[in-house]
Biopython code that builds the backbone (N, CA, C, O; Angstrom):
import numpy as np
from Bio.PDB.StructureBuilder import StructureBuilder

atoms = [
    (1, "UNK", "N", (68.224, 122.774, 107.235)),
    (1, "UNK", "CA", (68.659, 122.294, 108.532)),
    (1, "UNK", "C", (68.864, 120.789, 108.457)),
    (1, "UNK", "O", (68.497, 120.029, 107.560)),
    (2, "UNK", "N", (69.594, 120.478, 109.699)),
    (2, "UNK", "CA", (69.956, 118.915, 109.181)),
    (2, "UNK", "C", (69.492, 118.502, 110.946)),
    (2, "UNK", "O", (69.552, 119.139, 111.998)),
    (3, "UNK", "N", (69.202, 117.636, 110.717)),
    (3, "UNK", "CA", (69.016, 116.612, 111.769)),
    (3, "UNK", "C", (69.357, 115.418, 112.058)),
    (3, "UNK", "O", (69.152, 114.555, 111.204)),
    (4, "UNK", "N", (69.943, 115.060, 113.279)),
    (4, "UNK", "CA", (70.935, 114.106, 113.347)),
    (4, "UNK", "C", (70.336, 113.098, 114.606)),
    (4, "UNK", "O", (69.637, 113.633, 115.466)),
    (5, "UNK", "N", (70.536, 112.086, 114.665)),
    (5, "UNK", "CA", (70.192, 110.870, 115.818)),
    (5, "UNK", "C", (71.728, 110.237, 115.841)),
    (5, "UNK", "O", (72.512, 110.067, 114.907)),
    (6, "UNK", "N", (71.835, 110.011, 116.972)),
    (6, "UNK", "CA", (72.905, 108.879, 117.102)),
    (6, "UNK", "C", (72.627, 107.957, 118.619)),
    (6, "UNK", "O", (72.356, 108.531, 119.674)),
    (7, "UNK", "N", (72.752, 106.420, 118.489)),
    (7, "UNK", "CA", (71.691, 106.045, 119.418)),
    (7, "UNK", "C", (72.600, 104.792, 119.923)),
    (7, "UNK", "O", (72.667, 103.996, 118.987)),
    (8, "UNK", "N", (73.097, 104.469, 120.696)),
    (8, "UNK", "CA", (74.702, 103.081, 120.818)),
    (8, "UNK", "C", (73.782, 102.735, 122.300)),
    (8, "UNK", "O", (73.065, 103.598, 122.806)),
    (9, "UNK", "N", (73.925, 101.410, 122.855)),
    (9, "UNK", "CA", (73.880, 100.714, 124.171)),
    (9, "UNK", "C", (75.337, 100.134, 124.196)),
    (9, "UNK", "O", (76.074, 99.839, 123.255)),
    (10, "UNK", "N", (75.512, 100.064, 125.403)),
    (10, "UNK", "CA", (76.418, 100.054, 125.755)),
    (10, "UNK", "C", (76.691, 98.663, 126.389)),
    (10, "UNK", "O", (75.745, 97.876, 126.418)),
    (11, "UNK", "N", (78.015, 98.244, 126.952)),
    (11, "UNK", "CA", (78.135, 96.912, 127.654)),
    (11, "UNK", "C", (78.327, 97.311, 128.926)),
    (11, "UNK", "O", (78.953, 98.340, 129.182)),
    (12, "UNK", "N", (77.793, 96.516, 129.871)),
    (12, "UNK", "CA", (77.323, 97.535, 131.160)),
    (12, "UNK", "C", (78.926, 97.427, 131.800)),
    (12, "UNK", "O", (79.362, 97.591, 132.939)),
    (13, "UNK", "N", (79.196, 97.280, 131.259)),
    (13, "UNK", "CA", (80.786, 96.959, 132.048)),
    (13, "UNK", "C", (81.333, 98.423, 131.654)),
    (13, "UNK", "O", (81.941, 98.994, 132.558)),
    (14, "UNK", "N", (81.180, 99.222, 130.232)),
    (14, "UNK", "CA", (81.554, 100.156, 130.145)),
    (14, "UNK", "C", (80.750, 101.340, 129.758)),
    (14, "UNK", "O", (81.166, 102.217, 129.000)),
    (15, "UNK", "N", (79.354, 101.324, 130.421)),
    (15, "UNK", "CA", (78.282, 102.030, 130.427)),
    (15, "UNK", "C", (78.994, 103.587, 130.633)),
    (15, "UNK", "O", (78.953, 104.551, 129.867)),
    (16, "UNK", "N", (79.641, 103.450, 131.929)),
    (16, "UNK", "CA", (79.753, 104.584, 133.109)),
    (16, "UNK", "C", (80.856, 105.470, 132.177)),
    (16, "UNK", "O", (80.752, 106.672, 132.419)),
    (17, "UNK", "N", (81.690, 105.210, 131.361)),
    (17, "UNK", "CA", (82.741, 105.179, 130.529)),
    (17, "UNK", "C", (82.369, 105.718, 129.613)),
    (17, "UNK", "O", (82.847, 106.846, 129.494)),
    (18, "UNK", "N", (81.285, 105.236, 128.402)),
    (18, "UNK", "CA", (80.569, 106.027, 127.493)),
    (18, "UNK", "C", (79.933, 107.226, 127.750)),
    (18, "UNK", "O", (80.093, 108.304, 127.177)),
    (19, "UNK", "N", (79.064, 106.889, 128.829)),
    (19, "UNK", "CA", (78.407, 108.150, 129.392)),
    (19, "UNK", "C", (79.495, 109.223, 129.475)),
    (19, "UNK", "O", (79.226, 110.192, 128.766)),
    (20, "UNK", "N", (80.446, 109.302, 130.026)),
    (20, "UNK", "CA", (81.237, 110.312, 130.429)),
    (20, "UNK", "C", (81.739, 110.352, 129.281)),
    (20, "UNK", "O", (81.930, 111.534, 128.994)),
    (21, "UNK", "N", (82.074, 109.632, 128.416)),
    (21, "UNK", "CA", (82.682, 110.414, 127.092)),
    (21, "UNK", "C", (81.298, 111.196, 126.235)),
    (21, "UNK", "O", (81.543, 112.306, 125.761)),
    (22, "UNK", "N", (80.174, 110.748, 126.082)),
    (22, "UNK", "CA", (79.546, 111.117, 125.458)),
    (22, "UNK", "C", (78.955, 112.442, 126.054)),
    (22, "UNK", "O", (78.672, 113.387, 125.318)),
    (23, "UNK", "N", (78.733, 112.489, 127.742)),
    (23, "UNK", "CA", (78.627, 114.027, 128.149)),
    (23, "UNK", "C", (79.523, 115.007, 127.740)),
    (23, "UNK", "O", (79.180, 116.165, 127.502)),
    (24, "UNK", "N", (80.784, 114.541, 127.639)),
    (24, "UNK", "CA", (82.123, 115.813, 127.335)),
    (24, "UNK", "C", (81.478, 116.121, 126.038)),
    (24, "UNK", "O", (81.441, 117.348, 126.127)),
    (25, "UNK", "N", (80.958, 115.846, 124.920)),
    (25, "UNK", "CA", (80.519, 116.545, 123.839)),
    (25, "UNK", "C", (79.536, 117.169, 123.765)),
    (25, "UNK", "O", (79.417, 117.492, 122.583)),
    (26, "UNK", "N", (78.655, 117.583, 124.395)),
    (26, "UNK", "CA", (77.503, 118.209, 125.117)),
    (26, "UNK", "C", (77.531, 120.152, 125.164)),
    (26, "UNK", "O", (76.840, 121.035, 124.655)),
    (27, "UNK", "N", (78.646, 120.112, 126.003)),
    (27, "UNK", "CA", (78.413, 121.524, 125.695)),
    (27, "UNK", "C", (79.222, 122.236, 125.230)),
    (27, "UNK", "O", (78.954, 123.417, 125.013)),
    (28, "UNK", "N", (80.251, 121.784, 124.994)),
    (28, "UNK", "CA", (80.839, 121.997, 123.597)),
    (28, "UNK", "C", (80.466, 122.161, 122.484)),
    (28, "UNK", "O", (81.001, 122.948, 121.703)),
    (29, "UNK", "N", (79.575, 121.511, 122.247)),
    (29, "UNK", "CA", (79.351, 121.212, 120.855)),
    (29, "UNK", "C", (77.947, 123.097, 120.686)),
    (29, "UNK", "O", (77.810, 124.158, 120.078)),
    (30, "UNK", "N", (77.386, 122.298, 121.666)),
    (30, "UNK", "CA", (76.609, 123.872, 122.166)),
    (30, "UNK", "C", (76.663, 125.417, 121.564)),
    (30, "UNK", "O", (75.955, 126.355, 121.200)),
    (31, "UNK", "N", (78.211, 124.921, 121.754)),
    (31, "UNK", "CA", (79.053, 126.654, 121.556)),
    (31, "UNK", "C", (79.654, 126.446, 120.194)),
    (31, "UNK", "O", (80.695, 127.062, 119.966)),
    (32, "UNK", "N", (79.283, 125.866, 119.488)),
    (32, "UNK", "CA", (79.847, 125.889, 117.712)),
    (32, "UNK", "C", (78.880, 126.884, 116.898)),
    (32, "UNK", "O", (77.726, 126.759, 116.489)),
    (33, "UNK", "N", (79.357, 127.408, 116.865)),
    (33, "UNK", "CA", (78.180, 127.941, 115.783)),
    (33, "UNK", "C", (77.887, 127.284, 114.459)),
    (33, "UNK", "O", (78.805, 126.999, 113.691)),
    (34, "UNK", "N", (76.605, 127.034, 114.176)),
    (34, "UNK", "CA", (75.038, 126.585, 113.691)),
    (34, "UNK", "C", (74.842, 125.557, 114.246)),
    (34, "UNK", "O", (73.932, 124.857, 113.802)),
    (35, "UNK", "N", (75.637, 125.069, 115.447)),
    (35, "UNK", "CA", (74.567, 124.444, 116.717)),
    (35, "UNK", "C", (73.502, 124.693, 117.330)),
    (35, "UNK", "O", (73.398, 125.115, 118.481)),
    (36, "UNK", "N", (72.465, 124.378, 116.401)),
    (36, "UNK", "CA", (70.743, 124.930, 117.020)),
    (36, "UNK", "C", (70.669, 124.187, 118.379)),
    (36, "UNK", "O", (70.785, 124.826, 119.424)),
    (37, "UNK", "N", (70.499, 123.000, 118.379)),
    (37, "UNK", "CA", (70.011, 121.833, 119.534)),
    (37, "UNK", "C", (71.037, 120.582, 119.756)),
    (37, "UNK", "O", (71.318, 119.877, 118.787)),
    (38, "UNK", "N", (71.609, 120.307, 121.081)),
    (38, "UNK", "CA", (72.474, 119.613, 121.089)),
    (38, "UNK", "C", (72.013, 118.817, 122.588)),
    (38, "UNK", "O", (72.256, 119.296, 123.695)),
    (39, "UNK", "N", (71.332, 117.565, 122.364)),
    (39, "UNK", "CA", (70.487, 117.280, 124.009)),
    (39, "UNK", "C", (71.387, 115.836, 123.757)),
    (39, "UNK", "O", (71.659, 115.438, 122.624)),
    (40, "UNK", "N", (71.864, 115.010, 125.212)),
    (40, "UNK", "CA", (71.838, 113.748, 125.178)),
    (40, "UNK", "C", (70.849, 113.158, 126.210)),
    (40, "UNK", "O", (70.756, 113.683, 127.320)),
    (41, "UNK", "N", (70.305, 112.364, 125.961)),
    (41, "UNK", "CA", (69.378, 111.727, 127.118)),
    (41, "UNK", "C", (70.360, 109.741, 126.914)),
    (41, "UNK", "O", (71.103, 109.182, 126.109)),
    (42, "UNK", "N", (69.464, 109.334, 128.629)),
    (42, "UNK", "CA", (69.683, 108.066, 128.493)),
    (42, "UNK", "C", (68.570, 107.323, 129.453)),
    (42, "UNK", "O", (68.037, 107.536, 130.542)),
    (43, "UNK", "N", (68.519, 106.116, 128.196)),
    (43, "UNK", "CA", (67.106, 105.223, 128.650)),
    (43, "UNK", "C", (66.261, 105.094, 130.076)),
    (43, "UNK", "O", (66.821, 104.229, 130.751)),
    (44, "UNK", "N", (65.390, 105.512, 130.605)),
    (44, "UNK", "CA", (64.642, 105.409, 131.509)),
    (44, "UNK", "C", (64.325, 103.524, 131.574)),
    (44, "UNK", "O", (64.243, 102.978, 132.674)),
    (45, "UNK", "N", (64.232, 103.010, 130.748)),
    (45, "UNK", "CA", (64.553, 101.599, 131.044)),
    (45, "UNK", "C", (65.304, 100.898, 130.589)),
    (45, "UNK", "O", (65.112, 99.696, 130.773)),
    (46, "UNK", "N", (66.410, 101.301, 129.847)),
    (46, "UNK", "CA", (67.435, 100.481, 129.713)),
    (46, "UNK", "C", (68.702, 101.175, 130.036)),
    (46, "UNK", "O", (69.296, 101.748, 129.123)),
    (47, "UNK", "N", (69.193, 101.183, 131.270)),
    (47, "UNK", "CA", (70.375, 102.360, 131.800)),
    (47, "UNK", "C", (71.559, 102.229, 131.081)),
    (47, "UNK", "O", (72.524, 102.915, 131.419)),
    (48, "UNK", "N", (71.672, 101.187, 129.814)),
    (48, "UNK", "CA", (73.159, 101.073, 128.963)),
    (48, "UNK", "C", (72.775, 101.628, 127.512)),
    (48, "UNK", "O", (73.513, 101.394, 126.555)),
    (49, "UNK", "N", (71.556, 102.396, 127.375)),
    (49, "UNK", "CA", (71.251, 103.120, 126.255)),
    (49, "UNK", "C", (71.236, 104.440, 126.327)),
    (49, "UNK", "O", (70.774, 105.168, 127.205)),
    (50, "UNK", "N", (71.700, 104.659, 125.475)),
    (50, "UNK", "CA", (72.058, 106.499, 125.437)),
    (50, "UNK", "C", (71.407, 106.459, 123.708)),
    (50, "UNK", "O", (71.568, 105.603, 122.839)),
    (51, "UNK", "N", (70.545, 107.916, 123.680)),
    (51, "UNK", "CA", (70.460, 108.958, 122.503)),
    (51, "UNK", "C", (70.952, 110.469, 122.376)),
    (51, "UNK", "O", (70.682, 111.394, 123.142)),
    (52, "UNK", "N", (71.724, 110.499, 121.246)),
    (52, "UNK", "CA", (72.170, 111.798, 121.342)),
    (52, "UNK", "C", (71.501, 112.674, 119.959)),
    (52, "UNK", "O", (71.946, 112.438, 118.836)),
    (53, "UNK", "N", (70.226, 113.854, 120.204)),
    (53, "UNK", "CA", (69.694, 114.400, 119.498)),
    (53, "UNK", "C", (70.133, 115.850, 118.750)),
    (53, "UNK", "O", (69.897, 116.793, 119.505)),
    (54, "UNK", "N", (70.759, 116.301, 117.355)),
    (54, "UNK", "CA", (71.204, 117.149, 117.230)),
    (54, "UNK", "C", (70.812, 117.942, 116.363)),
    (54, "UNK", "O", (70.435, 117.423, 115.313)),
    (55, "UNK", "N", (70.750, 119.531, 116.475)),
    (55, "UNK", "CA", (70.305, 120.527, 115.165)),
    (55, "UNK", "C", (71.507, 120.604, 114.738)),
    (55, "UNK", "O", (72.431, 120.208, 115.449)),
    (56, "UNK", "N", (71.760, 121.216, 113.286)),
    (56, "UNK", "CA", (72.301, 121.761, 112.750)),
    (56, "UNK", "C", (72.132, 123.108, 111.399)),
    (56, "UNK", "O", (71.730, 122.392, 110.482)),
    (57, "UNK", "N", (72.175, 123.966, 111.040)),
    (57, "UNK", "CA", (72.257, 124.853, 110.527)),
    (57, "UNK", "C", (72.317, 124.092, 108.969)),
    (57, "UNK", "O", (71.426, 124.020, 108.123)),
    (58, "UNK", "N", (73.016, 123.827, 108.953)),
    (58, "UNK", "CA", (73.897, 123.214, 107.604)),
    (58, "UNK", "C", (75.096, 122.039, 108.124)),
    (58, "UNK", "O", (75.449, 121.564, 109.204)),
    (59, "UNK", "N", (75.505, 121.878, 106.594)),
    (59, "UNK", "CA", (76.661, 120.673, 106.426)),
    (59, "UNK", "C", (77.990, 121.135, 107.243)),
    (59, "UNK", "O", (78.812, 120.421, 107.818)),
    (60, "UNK", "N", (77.955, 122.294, 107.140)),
    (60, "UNK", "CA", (79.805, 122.741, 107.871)),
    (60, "UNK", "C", (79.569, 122.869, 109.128)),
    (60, "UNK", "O", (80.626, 122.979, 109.750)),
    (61, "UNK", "N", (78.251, 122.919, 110.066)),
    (61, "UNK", "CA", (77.997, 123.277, 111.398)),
    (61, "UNK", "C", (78.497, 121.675, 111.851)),
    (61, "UNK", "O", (79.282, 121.391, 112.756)),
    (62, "UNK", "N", (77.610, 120.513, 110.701)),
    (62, "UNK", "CA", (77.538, 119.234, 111.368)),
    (62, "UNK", "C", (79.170, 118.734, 111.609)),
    (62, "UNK", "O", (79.642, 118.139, 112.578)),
    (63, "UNK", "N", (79.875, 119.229, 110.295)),
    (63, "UNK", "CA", (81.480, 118.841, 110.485)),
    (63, "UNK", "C", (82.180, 119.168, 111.249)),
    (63, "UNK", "O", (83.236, 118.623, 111.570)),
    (64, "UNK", "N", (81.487, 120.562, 111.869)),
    (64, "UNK", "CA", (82.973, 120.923, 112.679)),
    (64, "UNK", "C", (82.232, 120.920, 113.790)),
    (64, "UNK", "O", (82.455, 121.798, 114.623)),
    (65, "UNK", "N", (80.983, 119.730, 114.085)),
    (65, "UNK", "CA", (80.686, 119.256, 115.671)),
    (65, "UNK", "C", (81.478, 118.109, 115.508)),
    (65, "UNK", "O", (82.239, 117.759, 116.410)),
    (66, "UNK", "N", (81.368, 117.406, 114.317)),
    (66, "UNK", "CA", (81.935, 115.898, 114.365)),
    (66, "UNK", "C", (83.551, 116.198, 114.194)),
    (66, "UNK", "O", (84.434, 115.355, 114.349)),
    (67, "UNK", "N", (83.720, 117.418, 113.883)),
    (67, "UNK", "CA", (85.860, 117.473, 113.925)),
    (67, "UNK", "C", (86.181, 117.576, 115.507)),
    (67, "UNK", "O", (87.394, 117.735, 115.639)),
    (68, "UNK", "N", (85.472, 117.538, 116.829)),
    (68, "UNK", "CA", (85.792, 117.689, 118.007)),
    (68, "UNK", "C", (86.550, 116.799, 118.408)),
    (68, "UNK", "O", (86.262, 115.672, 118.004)),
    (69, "UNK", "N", (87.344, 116.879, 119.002)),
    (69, "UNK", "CA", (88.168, 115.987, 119.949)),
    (69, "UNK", "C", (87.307, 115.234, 121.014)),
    (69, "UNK", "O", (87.629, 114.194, 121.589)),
    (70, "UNK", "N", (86.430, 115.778, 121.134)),
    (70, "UNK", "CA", (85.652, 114.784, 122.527)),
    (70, "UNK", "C", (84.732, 113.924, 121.559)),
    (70, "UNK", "O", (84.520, 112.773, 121.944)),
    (71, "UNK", "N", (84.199, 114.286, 120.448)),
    (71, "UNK", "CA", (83.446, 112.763, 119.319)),
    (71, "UNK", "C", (84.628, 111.650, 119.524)),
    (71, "UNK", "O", (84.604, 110.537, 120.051)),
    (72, "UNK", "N", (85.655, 112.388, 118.904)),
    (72, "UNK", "CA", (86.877, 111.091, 118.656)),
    (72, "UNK", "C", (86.916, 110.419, 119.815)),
    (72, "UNK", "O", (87.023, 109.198, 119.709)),
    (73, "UNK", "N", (86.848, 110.977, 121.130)),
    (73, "UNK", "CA", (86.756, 109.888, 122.080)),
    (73, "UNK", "C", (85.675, 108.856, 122.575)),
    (73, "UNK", "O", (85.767, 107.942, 123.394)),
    (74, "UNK", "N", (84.352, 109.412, 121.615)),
    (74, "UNK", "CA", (83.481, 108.840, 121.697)),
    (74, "UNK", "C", (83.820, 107.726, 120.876)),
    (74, "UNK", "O", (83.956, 106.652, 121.461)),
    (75, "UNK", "N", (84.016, 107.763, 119.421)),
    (75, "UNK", "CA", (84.180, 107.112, 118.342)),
    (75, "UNK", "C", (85.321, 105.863, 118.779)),
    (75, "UNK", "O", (85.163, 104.649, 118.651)),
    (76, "UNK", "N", (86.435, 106.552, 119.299)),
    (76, "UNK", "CA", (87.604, 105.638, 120.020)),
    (76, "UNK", "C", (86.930, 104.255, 121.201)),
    (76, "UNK", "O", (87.261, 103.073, 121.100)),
    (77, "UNK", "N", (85.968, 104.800, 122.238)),
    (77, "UNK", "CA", (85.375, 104.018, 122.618)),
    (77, "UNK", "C", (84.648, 102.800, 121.720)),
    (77, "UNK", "O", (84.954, 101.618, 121.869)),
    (78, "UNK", "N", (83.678, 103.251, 120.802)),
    (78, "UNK", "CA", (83.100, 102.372, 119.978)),
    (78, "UNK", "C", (83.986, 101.295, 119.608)),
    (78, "UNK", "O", (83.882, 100.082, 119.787)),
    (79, "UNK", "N", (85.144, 102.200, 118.891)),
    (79, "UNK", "CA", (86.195, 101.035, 117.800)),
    (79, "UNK", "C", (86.790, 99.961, 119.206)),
    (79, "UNK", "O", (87.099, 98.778, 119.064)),
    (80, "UNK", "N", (86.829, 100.546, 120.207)),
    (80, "UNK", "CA", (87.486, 99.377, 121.209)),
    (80, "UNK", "C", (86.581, 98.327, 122.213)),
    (80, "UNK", "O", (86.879, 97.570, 123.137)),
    (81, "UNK", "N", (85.219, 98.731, 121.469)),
    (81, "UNK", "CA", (84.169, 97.352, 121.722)),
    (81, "UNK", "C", (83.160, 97.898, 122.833)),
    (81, "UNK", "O", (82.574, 97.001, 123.440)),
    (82, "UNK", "N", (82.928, 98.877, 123.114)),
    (82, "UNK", "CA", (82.001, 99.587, 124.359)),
    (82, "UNK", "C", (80.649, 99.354, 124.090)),
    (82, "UNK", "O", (79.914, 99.342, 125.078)),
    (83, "UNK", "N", (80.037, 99.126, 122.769)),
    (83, "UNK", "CA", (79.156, 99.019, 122.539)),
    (83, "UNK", "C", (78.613, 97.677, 122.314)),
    (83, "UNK", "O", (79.506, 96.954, 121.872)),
    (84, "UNK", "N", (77.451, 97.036, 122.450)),
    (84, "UNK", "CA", (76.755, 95.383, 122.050)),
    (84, "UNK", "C", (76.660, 95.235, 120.897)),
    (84, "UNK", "O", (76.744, 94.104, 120.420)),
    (85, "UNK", "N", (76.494, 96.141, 120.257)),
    (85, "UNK", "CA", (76.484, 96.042, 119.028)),
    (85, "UNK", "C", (76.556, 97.459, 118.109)),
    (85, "UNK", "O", (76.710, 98.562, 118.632)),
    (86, "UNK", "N", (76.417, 97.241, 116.623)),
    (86, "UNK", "CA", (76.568, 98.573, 116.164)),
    (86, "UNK", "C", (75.318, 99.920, 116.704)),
    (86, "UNK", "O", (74.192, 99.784, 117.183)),
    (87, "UNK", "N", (76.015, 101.024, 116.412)),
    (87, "UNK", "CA", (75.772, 102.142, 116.838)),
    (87, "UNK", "C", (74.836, 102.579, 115.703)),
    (87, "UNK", "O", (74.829, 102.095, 114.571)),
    (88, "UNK", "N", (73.936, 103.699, 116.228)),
    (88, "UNK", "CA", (73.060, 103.981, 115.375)),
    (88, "UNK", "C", (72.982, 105.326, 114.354)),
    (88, "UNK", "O", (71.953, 105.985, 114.506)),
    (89, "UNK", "N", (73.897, 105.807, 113.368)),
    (89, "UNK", "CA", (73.734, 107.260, 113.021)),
    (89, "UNK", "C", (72.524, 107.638, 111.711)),
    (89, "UNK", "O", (72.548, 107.071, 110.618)),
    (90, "UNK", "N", (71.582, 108.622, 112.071)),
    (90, "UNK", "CA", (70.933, 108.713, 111.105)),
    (90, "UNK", "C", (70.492, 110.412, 111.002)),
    (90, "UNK", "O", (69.974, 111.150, 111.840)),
    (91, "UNK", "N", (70.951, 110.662, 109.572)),
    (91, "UNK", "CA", (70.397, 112.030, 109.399)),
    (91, "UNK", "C", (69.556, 112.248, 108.534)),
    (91, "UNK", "O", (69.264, 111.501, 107.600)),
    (92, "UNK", "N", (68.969, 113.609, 108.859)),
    (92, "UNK", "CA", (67.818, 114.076, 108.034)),
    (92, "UNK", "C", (68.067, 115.324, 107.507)),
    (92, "UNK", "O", (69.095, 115.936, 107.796)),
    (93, "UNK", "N", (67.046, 115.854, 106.604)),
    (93, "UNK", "CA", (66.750, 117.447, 105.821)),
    (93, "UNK", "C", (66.141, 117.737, 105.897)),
    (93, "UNK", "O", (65.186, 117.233, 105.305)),
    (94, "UNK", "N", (65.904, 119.235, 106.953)),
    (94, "UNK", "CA", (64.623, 119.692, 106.779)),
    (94, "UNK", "C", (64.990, 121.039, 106.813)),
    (94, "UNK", "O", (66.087, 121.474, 107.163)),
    (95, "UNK", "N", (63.675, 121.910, 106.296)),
    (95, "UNK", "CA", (63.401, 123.435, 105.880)),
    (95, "UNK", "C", (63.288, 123.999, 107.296)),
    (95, "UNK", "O", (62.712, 123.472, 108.248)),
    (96, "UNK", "N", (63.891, 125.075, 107.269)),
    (96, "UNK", "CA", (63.455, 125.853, 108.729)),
    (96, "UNK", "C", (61.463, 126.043, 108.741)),
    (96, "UNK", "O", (60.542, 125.985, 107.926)),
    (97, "UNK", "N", (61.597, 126.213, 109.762)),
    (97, "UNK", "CA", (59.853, 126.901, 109.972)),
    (97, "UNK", "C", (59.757, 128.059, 109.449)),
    (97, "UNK", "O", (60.668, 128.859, 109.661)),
    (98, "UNK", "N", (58.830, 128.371, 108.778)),
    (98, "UNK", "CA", (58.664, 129.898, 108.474)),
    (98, "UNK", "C", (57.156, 130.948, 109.639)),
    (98, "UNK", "O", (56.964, 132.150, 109.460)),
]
sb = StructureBuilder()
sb.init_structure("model")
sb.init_model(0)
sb.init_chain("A")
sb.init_seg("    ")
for serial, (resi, resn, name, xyz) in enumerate(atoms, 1):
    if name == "N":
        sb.init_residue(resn, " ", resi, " ")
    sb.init_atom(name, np.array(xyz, "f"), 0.0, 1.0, " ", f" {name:<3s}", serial, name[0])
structure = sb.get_structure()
């Protein structure tokens, strides 16, 4: 299984903007199959921070969440400065539970 973080603040000017792009990938992504867990939350004290927490099955589940059309609009946001600074992606490997 793979495990994924992705973690961006935003510039409050285009907070409201990210958010809504980053919800459209939500439940979509949901309905891919080897989409185990697909949650976004955002900061209880910092309202221009968003985390987006993800399962995956394997390597081809994670690609064809990240081949979506609604990432690219996430990603499109980033490249056009939405964020304070760089964005955070970090994955992991782990064994299912037995």
């Amino acid at each position: 299984m793979i495990v994924a973080r992705f973690k961006v603040r935003c510039r409050p000017e285009r907070t409201e903007e990210m958010r809504a792009a980053i919800a459209a990938v939500e439940a979509p992504s949901r309905e891919i199959p080897g989409v185990v867990h697909f949650d976004v939350a955002r900061s209880l004290t910092d309202p221009d921070a968003f985390v987006v927490i993800e399962v995956f099955e394997d390597r081809q589940a994670l690609d064809r969440q990240n081949a979506q059309g609604e990432v690219a609009r996430v990603l499109s946001l980033i490249e056009a400065g939405a964020l304070t600074g760089e964005y955070e992606w970090t994955l992991w490997e782990t064994s299912a539970a037995q």
